[in-house]
VMD Tcl script that draws the C-alpha trace (Angstrom):
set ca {
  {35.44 10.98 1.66}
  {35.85 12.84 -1.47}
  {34.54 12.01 -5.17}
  {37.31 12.05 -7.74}
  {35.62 14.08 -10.13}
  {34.02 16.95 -7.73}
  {35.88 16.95 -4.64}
  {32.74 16.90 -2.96}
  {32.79 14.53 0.25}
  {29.58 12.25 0.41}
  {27.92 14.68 3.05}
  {28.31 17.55 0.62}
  {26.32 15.21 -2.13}
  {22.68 15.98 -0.57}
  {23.37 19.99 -0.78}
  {20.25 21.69 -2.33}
  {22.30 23.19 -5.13}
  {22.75 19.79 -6.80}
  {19.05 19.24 -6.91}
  {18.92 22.27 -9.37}
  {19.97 19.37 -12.09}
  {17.41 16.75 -11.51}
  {15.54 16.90 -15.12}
  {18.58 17.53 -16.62}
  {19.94 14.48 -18.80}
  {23.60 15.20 -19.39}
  {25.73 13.18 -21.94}
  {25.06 10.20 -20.63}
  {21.10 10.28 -20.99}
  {21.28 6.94 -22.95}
  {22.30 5.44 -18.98}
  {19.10 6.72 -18.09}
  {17.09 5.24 -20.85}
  {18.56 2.08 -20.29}
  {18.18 2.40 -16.49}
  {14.58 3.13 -17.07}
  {14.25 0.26 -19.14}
  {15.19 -1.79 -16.98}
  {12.99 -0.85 -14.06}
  {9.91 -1.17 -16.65}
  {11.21 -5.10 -17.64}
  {11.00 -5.57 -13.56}
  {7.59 -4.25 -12.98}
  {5.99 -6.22 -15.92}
  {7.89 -9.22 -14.94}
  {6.22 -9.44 -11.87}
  {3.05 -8.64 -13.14}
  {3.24 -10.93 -16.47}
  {1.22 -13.45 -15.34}
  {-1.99 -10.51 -15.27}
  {-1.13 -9.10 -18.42}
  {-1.06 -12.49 -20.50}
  {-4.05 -13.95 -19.03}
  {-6.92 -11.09 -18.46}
  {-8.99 -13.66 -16.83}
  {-6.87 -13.97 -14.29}
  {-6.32 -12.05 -11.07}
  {-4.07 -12.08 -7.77}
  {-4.06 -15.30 -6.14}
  {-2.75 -14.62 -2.68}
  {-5.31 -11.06 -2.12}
  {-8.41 -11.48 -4.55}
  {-10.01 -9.17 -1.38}
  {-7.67 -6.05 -1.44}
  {-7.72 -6.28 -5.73}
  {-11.40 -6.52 -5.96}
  {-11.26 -2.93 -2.97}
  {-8.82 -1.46 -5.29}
  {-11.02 -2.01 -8.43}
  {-13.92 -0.81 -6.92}
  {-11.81 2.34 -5.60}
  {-11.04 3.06 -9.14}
  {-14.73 3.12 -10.03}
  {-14.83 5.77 -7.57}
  {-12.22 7.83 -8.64}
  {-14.04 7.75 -11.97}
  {-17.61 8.44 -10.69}
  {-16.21 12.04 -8.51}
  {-14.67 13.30 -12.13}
  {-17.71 12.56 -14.03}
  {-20.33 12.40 -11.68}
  {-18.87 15.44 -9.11}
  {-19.50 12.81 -6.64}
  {-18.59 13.65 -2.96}
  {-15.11 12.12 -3.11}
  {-13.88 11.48 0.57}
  {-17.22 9.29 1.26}
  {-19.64 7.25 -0.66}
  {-23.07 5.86 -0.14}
  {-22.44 3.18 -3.08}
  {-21.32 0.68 -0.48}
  {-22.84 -0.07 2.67}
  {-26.05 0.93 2.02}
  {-28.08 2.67 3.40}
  {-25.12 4.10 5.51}
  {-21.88 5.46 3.88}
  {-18.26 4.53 3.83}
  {-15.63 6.83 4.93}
  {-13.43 6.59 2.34}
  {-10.31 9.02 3.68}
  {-10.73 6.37 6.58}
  {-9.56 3.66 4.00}
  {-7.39 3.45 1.34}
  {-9.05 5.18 -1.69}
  {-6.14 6.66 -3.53}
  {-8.05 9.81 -5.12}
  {-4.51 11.26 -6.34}
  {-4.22 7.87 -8.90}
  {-7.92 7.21 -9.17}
  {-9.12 10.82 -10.26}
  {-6.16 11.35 -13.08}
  {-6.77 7.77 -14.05}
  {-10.66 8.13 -14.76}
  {-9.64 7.80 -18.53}
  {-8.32 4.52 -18.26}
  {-10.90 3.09 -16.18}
  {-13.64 3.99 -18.37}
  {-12.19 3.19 -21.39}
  {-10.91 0.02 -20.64}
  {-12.08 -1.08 -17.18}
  {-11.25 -1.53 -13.52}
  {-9.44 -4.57 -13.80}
  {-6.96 -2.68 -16.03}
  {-6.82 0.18 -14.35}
  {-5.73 -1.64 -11.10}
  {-3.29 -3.85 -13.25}
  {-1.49 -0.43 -14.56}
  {-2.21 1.59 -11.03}
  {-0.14 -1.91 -9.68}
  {2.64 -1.98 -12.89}
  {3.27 1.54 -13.39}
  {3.45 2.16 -9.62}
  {6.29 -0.21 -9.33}
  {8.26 1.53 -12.12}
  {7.63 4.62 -11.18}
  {8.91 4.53 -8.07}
  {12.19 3.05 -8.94}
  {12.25 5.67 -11.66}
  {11.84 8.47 -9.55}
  {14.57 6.83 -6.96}
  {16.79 6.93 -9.59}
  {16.85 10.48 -10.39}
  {16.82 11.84 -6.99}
  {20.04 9.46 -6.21}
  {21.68 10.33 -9.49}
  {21.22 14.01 -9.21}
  {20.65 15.34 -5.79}
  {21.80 12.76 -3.09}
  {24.78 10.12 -4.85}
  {25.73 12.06 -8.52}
  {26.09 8.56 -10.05}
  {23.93 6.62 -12.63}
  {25.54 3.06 -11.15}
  {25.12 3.19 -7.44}
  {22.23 5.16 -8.35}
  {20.20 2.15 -10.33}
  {21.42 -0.25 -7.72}
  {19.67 1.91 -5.20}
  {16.51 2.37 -6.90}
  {15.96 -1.33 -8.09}
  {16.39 -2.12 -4.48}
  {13.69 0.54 -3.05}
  {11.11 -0.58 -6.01}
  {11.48 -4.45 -5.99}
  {13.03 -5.69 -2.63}
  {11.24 -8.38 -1.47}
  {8.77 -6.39 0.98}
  {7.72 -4.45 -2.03}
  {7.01 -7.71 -4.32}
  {5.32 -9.22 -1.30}
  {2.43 -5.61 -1.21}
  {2.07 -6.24 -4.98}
  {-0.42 -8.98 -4.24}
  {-2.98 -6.21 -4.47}
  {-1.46 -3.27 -1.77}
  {-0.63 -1.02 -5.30}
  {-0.87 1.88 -2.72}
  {1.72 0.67 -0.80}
  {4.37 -0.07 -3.75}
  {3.99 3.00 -5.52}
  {6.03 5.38 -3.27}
  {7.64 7.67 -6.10}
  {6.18 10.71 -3.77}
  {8.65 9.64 -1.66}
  {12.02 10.31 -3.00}
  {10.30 13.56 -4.22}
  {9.80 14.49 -0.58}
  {13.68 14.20 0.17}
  {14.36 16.34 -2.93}
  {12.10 18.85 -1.83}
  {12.67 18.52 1.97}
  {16.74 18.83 0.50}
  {15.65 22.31 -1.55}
  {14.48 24.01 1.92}
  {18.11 24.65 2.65}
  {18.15 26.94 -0.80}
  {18.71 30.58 -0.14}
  {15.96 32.93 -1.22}
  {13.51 30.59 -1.72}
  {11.67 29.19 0.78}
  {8.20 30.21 -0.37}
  {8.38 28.44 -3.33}
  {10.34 25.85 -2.10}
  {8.06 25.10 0.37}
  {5.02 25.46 -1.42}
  {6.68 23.11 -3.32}
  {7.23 20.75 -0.73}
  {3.67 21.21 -0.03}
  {1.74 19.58 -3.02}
  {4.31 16.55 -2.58}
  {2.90 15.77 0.63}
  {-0.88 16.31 -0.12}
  {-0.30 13.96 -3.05}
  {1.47 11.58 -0.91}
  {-1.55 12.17 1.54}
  {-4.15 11.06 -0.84}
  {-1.74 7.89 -1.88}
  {-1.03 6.24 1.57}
  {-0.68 8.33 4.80}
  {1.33 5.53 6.85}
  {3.83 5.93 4.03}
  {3.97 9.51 4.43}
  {3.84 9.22 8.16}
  {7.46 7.24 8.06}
  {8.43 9.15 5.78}
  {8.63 12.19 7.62}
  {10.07 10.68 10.48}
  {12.58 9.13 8.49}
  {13.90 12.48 7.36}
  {13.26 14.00 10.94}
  {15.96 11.50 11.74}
  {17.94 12.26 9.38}
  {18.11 15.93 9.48}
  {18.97 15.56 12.97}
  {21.96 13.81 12.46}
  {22.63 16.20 9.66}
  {22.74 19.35 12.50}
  {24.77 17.00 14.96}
  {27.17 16.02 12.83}
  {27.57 18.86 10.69}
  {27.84 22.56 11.91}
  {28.52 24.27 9.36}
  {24.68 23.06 8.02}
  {23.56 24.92 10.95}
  {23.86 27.60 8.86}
  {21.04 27.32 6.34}
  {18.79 26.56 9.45}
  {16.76 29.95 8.43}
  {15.69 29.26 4.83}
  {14.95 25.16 5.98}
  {12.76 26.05 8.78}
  {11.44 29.13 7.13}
  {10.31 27.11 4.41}
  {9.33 24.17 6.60}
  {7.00 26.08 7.83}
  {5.59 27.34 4.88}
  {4.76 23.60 3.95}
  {3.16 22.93 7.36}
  {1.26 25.87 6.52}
  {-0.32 24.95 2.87}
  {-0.22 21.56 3.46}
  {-1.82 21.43 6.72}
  {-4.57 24.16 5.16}
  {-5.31 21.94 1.98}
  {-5.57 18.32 4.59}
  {-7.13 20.57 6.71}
  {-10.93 19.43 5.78}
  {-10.15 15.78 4.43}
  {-7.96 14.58 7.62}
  {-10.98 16.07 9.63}
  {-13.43 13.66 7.80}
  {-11.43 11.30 8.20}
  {-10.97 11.31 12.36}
  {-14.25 12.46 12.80}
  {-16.64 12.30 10.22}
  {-19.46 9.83 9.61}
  {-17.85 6.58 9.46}
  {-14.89 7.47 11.53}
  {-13.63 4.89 14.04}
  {-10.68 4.81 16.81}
  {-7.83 3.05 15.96}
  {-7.19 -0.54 14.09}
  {-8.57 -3.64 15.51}
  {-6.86 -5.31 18.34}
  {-6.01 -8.56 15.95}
  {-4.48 -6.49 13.31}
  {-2.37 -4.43 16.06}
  {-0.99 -7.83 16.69}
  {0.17 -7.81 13.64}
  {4.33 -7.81 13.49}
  {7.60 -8.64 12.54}
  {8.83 -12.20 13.21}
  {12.92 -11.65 14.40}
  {13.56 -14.47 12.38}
  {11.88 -13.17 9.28}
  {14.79 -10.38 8.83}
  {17.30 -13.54 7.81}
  {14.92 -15.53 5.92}
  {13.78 -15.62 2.34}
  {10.55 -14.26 0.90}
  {8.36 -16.82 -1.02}
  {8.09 -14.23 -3.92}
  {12.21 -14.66 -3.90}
  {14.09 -16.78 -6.15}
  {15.57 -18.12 -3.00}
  {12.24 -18.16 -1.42}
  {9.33 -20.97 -0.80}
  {5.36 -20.74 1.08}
  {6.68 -23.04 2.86}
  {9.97 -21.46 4.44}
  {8.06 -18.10 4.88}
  {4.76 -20.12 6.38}
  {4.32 -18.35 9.32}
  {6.91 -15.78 9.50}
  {4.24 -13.27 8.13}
  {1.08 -12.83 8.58}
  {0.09 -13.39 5.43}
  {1.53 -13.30 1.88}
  {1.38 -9.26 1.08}
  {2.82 -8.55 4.91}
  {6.47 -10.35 4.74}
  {8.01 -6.89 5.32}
  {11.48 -8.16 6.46}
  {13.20 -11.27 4.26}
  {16.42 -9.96 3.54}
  {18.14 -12.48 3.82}
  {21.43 -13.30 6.10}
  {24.04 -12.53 3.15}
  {21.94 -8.77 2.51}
  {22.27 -8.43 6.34}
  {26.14 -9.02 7.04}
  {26.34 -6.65 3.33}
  {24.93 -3.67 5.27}
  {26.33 -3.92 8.42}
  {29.77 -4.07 7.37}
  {28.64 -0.87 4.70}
  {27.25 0.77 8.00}
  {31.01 0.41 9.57}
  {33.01 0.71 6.12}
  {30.95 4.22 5.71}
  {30.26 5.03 9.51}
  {32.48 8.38 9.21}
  {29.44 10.00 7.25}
  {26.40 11.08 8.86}
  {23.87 10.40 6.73}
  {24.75 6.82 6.98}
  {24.58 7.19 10.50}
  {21.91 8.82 10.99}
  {20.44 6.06 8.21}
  {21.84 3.28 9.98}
  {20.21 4.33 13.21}
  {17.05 4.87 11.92}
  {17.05 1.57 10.12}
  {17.37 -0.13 14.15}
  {14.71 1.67 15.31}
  {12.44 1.12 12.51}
  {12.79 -2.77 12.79}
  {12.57 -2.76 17.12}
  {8.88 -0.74 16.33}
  {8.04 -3.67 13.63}
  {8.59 -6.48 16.80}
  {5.07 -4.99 18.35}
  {4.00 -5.45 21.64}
  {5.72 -8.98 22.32}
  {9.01 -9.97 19.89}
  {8.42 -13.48 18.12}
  {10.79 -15.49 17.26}
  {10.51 -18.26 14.57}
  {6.58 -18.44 14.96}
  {6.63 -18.13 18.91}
  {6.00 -15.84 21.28}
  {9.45 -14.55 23.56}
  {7.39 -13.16 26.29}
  {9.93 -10.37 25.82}
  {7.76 -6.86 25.09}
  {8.60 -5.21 22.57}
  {9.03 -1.51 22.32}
  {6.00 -0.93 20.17}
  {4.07 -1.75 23.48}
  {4.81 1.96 24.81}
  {3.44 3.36 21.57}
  {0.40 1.58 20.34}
  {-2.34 3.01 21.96}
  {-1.29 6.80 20.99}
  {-3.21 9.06 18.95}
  {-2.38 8.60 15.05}
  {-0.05 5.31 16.11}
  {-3.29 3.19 17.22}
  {-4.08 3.37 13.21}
  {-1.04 1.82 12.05}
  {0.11 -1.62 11.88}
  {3.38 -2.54 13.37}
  {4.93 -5.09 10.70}
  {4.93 -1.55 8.34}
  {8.17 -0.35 10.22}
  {10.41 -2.99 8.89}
  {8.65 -2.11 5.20}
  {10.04 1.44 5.71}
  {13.28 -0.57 6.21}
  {13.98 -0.99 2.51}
  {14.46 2.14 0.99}
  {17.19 2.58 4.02}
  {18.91 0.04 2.63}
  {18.68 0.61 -0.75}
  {20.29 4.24 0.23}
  {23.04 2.29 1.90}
  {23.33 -0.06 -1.27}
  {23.95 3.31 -2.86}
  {26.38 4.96 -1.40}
  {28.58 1.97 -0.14}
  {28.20 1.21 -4.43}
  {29.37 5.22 -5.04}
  {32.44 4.80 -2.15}
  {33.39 1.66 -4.36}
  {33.56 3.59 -7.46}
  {35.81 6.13 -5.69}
  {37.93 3.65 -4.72}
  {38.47 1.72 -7.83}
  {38.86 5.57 -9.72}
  {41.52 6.47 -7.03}
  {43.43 2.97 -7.97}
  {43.35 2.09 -11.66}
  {45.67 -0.56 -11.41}
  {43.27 -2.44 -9.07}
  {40.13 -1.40 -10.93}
  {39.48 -5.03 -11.80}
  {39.98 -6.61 -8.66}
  {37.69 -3.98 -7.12}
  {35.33 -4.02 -9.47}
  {34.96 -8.46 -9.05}
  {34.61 -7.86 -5.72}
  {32.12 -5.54 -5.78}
  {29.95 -8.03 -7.96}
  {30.59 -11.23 -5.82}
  {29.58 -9.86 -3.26}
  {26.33 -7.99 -4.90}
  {25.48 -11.28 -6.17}
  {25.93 -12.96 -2.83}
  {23.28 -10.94 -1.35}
  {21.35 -9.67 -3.41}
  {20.42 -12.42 -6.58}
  {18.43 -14.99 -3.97}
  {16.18 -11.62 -3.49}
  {15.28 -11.58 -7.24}
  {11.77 -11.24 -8.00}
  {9.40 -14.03 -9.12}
  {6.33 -13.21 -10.68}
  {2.98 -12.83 -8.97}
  {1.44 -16.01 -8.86}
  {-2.20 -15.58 -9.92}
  {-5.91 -17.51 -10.11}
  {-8.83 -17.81 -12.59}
  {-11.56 -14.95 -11.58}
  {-14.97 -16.02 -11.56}
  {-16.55 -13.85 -14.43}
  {-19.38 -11.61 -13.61}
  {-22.89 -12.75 -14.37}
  {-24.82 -11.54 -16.85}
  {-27.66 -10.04 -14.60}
  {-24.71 -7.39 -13.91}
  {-23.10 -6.72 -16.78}
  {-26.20 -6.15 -18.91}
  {-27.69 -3.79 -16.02}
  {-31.02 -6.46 -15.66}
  {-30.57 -5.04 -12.06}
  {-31.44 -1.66 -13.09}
  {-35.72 -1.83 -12.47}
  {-35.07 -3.46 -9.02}
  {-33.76 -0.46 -7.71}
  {-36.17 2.53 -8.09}
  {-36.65 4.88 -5.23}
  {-33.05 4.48 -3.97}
  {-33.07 0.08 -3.40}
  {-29.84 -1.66 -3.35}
  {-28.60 -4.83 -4.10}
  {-28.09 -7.56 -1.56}
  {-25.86 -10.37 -2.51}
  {-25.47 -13.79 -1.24}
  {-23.06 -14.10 0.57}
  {-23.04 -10.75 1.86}
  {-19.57 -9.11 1.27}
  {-16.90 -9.27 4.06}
  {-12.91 -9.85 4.24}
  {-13.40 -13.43 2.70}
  {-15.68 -12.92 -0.07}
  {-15.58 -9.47 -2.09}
  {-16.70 -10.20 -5.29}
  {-19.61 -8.42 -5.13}
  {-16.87 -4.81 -5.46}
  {-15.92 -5.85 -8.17}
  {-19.40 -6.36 -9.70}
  {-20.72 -2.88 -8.35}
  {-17.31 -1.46 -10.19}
  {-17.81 -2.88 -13.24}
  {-20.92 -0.69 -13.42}
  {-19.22 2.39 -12.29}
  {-20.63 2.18 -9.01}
  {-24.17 2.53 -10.68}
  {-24.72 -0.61 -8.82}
  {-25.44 0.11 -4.66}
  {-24.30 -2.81 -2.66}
  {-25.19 -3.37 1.22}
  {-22.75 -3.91 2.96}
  {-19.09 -4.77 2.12}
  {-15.36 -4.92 2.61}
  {-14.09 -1.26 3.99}
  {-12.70 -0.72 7.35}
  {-15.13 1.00 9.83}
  {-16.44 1.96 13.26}
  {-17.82 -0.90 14.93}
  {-21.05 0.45 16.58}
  {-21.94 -2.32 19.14}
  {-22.51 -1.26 22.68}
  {-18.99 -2.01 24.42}
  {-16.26 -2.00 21.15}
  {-16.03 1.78 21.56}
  {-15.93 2.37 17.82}
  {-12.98 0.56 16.87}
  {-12.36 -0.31 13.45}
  {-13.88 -3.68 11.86}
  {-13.30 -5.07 8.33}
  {-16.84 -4.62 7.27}
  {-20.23 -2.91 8.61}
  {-21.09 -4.59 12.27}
  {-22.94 -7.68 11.97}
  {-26.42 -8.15 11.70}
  {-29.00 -11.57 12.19}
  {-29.48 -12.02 8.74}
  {-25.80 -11.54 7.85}
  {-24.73 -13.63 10.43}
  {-27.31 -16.31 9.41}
  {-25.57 -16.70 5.67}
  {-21.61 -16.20 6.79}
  {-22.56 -19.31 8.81}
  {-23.48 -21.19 6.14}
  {-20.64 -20.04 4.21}
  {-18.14 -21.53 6.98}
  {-20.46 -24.70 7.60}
  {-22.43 -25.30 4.20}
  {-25.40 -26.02 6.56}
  {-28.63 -23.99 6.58}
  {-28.92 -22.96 10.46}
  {-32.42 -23.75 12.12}
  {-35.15 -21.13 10.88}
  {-37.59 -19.92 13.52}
  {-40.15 -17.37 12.92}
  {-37.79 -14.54 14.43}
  {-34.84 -15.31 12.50}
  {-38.03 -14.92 9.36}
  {-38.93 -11.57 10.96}
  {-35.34 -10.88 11.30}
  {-34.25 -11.10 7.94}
  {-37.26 -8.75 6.95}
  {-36.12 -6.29 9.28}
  {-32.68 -6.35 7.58}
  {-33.69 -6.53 4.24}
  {-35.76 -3.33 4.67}
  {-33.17 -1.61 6.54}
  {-30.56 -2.51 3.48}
  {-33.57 -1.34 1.46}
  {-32.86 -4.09 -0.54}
  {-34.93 -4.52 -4.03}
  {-33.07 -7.67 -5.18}
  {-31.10 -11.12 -3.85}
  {-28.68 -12.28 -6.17}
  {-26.58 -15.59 -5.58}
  {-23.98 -16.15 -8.23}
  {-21.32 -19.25 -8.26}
  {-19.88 -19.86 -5.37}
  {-18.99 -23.20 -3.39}
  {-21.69 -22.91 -1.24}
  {-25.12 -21.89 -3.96}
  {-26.86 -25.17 -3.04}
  {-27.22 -24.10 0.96}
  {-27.37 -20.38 0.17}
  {-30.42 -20.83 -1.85}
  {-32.46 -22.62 0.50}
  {-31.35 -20.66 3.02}
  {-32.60 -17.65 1.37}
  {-35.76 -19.53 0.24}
  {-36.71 -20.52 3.68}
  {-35.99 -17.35 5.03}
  {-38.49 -15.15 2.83}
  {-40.45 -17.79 1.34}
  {-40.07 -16.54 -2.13}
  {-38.90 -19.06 -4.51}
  {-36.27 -17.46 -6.65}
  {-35.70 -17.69 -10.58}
  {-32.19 -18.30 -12.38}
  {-31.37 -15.24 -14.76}
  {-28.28 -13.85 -16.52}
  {-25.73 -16.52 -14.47}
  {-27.62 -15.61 -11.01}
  {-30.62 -17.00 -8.48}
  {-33.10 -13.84 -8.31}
  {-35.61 -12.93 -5.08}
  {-37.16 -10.01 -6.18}
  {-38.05 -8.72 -2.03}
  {-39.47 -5.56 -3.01}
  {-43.02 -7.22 -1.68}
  {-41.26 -7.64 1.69}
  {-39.96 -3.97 1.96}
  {-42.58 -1.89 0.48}
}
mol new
graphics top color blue
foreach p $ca { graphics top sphere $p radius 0.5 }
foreach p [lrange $ca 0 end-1] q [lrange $ca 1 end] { graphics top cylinder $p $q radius 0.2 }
display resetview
């Protein structure tokens, strides 16, 4: 399959040599304006809804967006604070959270500290989410267009697809980790340079701060990423010889990555398996977590083709519909899988794409909201080191930029062909577009839908909490943070983490005799916190017996709590007497909040 202007067959495209042009513009550098343009009007189409109304936040994940906020507080407080950055005491109080345990993005957060002091968390998480989204199909862009296709077209077609499919649209309800994978298509151009003569040192030192950065973005990412190109590269040596040849300079620099890499995670991966606040693997309800069959041939509600009520139950939840591709996308890549099946990459893309979506089944396929009793083969895997950490639906995310590699070269063999036969250029080129359009406009993105934030009370934004907290107090608020109510994250980054919080919404060991330290979705639960998420669920004050009194004494001194706060929320009326009954302090209503001052009760 050769290229009418370089001879080169499709195989020969991903040779390290052409990689030496990816900053350069060429003559045609107005394409890549345009192209660039383009990806931008996509990422702030999605997010438009944000950027008109700054009241507003996502509707579908207000949990994960208030985390994210309060992770780019955090970012901010190690640059100007020389915080301890892979931990922080700010949450969960008086214990710590493990922060390389969750997801606290230090290689956006840090560089970003400008932003989120100048103009706040919210914004800082709306440009983290925006930007992330255009970078990545910028950066997918170049890498097709100069080391792996040579073609601006096929190129943007590829990268639009790996930036806004409809698994990426679906993690922009507040996963901005997840949707900003530009480290990843500077990974293949890297992993691509090994193969250089002469260089692997640098190449591979190279190769080497791409993956730390990756690392400190999303480690599941980088995880299928590297066996992605494992894959790859395999099919590469079996269906190439002659790239047998450069087999010293690869692995020679290969290994130099491992190295510096390895040396650099060295510390911050061993925090994170086994330092305070470690835990063993994901709960057993979020390994349970995966792919729906039917969900590959449906439509995603953030689709133009898509509904909530078509995609009800196929997912999880809103930010997990991984698959939704639609039937039309389907049929489109299987036939470019046969059209193109003499070239290995494809292949070895093709096959990778199959196993990726048989992992995302988990333990027992599902098919239209039921159970098959048919295992799946994620049931072999899940309880391995490393693989006990990662949750199954994920593998048919990794799915998309396989097919938007696919979209690209089947797009690049289509030029060839309508190059080769001028006289048919226009049929070709109609074709082409039907059947684009056919597929691919019902996966068109819609934008985020969104929801009125509740604004944060006075008592926090004009630091009235400040005298409650001497000798290292923290703030306990009603209700106490979990997965279903996180607002109090955002309050404590708003103040740049100034604020201490007990408890809260991080993912860590659960310490109870018998769970063996697996991971929970907040600190494990005490009487007193117990006492108030069941009024949250009921809106009934539960019975209050002299130990549940002494009980909530107990807790408030080990949360070392100086203040109560209750702002709005749905249930104030019960939480308050609740609260009242509980300490037998009457509280006072200040700055948009009910106050206990229970420093009396934990001197």
């Amino acid at each position: 399959m050769t290229t009418p202007d370089s001879g080169r067959s499709a195989e020969e495209s991903v040779r390290p040599e052409r990689a030496e042009g990816l900053g350069r513009s060429g003559p045609g550098w107005w394409r890549d304006v345009l192209a660039v343009v383009s990806f931008a009007a996509f990422g702030f189409w999605i997010t438009a809804r944000m950027w008109r109304n700054p009241a507003d936040g996502i509707r579908d994940n207000p949990t994960d967006m208030d985390q994210f906020e309060w992770m780019m507080a955090h970012g901010a407080r190690v640059v100007t604070e020389l915080a301890y950055p892979f931990s922080s005491d700010r949450m969960n109080v008086p214990e710590s959270v493990n922060l390389m345990a969750n997801t606290s993005v230090l290689s956006v957060s840090l560089p970003m500290t400008p932003i989120t002091l100048l103009f706040g968390t919210r914004t800082a998480f709306l440009l983290f989410l925006t930007l992330g989204m255009i970078a990545t199909a910028t950066a997918w862009y170049f890498v097709l267009s100069r080391v792996l296709i040579g073609a601006r077209g096929p190129a943007w077609l590829g990268a639009t697809f790996c930036a806004y499919a409809p698994a990426m649209v679906s993690h922009a309800n507040a996963h901005p980790n997840i949707v900003s994978q530009y480290v990843v298509p500077l990974i293949i151009w890297r992993t691509v340079r090994l193969a250089e003569p002469g260089r692997w040192l640098r190449n591979g030192a190279l190769l080497a701060l791409v993956i730390v950065w990756q690392a400190f973005l999303n480690l599941e990412i980088l995880l299928m990423t590297a066996i992605g190109l494992g894959v790859v590269v395999v099919a590469l040596v079996l269906g190439r010889p002659e790239v047998r040849g450069r087999a010293r300079p690869f692995l020679a620099g290969l290994g130099v990555a491992v190295l510096i890499s390895g040396g650099l995670l060295a510390y911050p991966l061993y925090v994170q398996f086994f330092g305070p606040g470690a835990y063993r693997g994901l709960p057993w309800v979020i390994r349970g977590y995966s792919t729906d069959l039917a969900s590959f041939f449906a439509y995603s509600r953030e689709s133009l083709a898509g509904d909530a009520r078509g995609a009800a139950g196929l997912a999880k939840n809103p930010t997990e519909e991984n698959a939704f591709f639609g039937w039309p996308l389907l049929i489109l890549v299987a036939a470019l899988v046969w059209w193109l099946r003499r070239n290995v990459v494809v292949l070895g893309l093709a096959a990778l794409g199959l196993v990726f979506a048989l992992l995302s089944l988990g333990r027992e396929i599902r098919f239209e909201r039921k159970g098959t009793g048919v295992p799946g083969p994620w049931a072999l895997l899940e309880d391995l080191p490393v693989l006990h950490s990662v949750v199954p639906t994920r593998w048919s995310l990794a799915i998309t930029p396989i097919i938007g590699l696919l979209l690209a070269y089947g797009a690049e063999r289509v030029r060839e062909l309508a190059a080769r036969y001028p006289d048919r250029r226009s049929q070709i080129r109609f074709g082409t577009v039907t059947v684009l359009a056919m597929a691919l406009v019902p996966l068109l993105p819609t934008p985020l839908p969104t929801r009125r934030l509740e604004p944060t009370p006075e008592f926090v934004t004009s630091g009235a909490w400040r005298p409650y907290l001497a000798g290292g107090r923290s703030v306990v608020t009603l209700p106490l943070p979990d997965t279903e109510y996180t607002e109090p994250l955002r309050w404590s980054a708003q103040t740049r983490l100034a604020m201490p919080i007990a408890r809260g919404y991080f993912l860590g060991p659960d310490t109870r005799p018998g769970k063996d330290r697996v991971a929970l979705f907040t600190a494990p639960p005490r009487p007193t916190s117990s006492f108030f998420a069941s009024i949250r669920r009921t809106g009934e004050v539960p019975a209050v017996t002299a130990q549940t009194r002494r009980n909530a004494v107990e807790d408030l001194r080990y949360w070392r709590a100086g203040v109560v706060i209750l702002g709005r929320h749905e249930r104030a009326d019960a939480l308050r007497a609740g609260m009242t009954e509980l300490t037998g302090i009457e509280p006072t209503h200040t700055g948009g909040v009910w106050l206990w001052d229970v420093r009396p009760l934990t001197d």
